[in-house]
N, C-alpha and C positions, 0 to 999 in steps of 0.2 A: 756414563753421562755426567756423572759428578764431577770427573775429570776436567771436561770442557770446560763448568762452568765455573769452574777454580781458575783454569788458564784465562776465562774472559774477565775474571775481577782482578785477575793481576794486571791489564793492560793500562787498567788507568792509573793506576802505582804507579808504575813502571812510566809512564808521559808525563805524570809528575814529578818525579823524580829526578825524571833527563832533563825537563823542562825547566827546574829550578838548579840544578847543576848547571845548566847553562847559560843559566841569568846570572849565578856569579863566579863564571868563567870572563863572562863578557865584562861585569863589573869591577871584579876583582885590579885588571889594570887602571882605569879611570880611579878608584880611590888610591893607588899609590901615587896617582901624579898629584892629590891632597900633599902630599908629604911633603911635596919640592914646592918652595916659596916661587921659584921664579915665573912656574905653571900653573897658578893659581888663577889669575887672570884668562888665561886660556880656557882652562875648565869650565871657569864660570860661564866664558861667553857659549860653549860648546852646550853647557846644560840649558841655558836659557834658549839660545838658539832649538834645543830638541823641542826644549817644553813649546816654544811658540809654533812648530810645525806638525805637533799633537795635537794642539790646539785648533791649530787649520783646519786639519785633516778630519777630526769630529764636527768643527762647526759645516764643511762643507757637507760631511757624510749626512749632520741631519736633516739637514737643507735638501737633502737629496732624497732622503725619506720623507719629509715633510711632518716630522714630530712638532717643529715651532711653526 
């Protein structure tokens, strides 16, 4: 039985682990287009552009909950 309960504390390791290897798998390209002057512009509107459709996407979600 100890066994199990060893495998079940590994799991959440293990989702964090992928799960933050993933985040700068994903990231990893988006910072070297930092390095190119001419993509700089791009980036920026691409970051802005996320940030404001996160933004949506919570304001609508609370709206939907009715937390405000």
């Amino acid at each position: 039985m100890d066994e199990f309960w060893e495998n079940i504390i590994r799991y959440p390791r293990f989702f964090i682990s992928s799960l933050a290897g993933l985040i700068l798998i994903i990231i990893r390209p988006i910072l070297n287009l930092f390095k190119v002057k001419s993509s700089k512009p791009i980036v920026i509107f691409l970051k802005l552009s996320l940030m404001l459709t996160f933004s949506i996407l919570c304001f609508v979600l609370i709206k939907m909950i009715g937390l405000l």
